[in-house]
C-alpha positions as semicolon CSV with decimal commas, in nm:
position;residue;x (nm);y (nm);z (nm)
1;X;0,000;0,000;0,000
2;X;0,247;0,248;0,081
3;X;0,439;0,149;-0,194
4;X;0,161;0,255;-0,452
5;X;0,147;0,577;-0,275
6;X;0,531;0,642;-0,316
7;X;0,477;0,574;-0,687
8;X;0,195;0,774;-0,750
9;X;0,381;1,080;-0,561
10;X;0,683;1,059;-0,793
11;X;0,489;1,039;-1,098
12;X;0,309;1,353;-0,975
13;X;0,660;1,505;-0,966
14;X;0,722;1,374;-1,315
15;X;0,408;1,481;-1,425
16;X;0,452;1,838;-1,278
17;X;0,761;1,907;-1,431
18;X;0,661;1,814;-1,738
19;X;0,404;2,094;-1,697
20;X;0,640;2,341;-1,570
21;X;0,866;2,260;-1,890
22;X;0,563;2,327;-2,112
23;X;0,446;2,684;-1,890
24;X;0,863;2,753;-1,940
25;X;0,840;2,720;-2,274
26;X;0,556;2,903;-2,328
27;X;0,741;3,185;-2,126
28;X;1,068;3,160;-2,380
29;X;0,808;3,225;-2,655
30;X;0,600;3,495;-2,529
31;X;0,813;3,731;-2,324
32;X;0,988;4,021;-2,483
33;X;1,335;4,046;-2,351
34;X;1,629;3,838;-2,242
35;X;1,653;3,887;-1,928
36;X;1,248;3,749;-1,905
37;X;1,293;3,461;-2,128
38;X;1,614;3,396;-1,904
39;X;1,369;3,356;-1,603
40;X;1,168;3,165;-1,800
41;X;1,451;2,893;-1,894
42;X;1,561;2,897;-1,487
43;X;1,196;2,835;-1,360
44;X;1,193;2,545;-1,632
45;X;1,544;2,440;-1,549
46;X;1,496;2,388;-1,176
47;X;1,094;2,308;-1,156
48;X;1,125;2,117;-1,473
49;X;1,438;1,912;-1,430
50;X;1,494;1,889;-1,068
51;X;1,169;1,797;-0,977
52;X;1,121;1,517;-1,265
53;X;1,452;1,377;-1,129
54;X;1,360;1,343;-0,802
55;X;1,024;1,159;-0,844
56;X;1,246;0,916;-1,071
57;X;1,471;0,863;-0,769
58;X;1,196;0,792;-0,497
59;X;1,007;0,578;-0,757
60;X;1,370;0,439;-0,791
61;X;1,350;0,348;-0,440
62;X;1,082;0,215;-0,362
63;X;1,128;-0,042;-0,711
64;X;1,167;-0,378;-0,629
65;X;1,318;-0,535;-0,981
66;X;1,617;-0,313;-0,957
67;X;1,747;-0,501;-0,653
68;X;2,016;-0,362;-0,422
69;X;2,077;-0,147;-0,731
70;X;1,803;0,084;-0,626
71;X;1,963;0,278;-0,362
72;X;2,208;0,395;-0,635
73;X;1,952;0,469;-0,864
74;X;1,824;0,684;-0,619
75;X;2,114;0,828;-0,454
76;X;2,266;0,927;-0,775
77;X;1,919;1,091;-0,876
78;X;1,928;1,331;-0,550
79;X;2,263;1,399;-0,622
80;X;2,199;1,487;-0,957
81;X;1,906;1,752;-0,859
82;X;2,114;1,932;-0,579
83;X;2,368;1,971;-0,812
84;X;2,124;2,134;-1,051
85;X;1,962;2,318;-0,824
86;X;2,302;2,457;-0,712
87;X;2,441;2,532;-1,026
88;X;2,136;2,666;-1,222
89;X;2,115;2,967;-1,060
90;X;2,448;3,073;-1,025
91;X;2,486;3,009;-1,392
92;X;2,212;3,171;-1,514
93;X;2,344;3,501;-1,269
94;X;2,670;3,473;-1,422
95;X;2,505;3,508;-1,801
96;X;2,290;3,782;-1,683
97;X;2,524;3,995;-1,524
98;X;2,790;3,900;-1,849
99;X;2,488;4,044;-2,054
100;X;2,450;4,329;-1,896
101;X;2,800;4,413;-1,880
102;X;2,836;4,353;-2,235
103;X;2,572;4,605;-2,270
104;X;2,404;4,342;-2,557
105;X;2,057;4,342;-2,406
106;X;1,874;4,681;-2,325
107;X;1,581;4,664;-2,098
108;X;1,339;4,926;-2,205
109;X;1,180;5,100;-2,028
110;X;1,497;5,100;-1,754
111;X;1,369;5,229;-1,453
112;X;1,679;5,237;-1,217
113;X;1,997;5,057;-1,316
114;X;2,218;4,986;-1,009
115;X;2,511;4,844;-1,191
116;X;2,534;5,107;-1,473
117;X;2,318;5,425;-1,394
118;X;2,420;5,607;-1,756
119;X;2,222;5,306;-1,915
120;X;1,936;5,438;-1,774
121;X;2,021;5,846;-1,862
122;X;2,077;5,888;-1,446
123;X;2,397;6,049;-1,335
């Protein structure tokens, strides 16, 4: 009994990032300018991979075929989504502050630029 229910909760996490991927990509479609569609890609990076990978690994646990080899299904799929969810947002900083620097991507209307105030005509 409690077996079904571990099942059923990790294919809810499967089946809700697949719907987070889908709203993310609808978000790299519709929205206007980078720094927007680069939101978009993080919310689909970390709701849409990291949450898929850890319904895998508790349905990997709880999956009696796989043997002793379940725990390192498992293991290796927690591991896997703390690394992403480490790494995904630091990464996707670093691009958006390399943007900005670079001065490729103008946000109009700028309201108040903290990093560059002449980007935004203040002195």
């Amino acid at each position: 009994m409690i077996t079904e229910i571990i099942i059923y909760l990790g294919l809810a996490l499967i089946g809700l990032g697949a719907v987070a991927d889908l709203i993310a990509s609808i978000g790299m479609h519709r929205f206007k300018n980078f720094y927007l569609r680069l939101h978009a890609t993080t919310v689909g990076t970390i709701w849409g991979a990291v949450f898929p990978i850890i319904g895998a690994s508790i349905i990997a646990f709880v999956y009696e075929p796989l043997g002793q080899y379940r725990y390192l299904m498992g293991g290796a799929g927690l591991i896997t989504a703390l690394i992403i969810m480490l790494l995904a947002p630091a990464g996707s900083h670093a691009l958006a502050r390399a943007i900005h620097k670079a001065g490729i991507a103008k946000v109009v209307p700028c309201v108040h630029d903290e990093l560059n105030p002449e980007m935004c005509g203040e002195k």
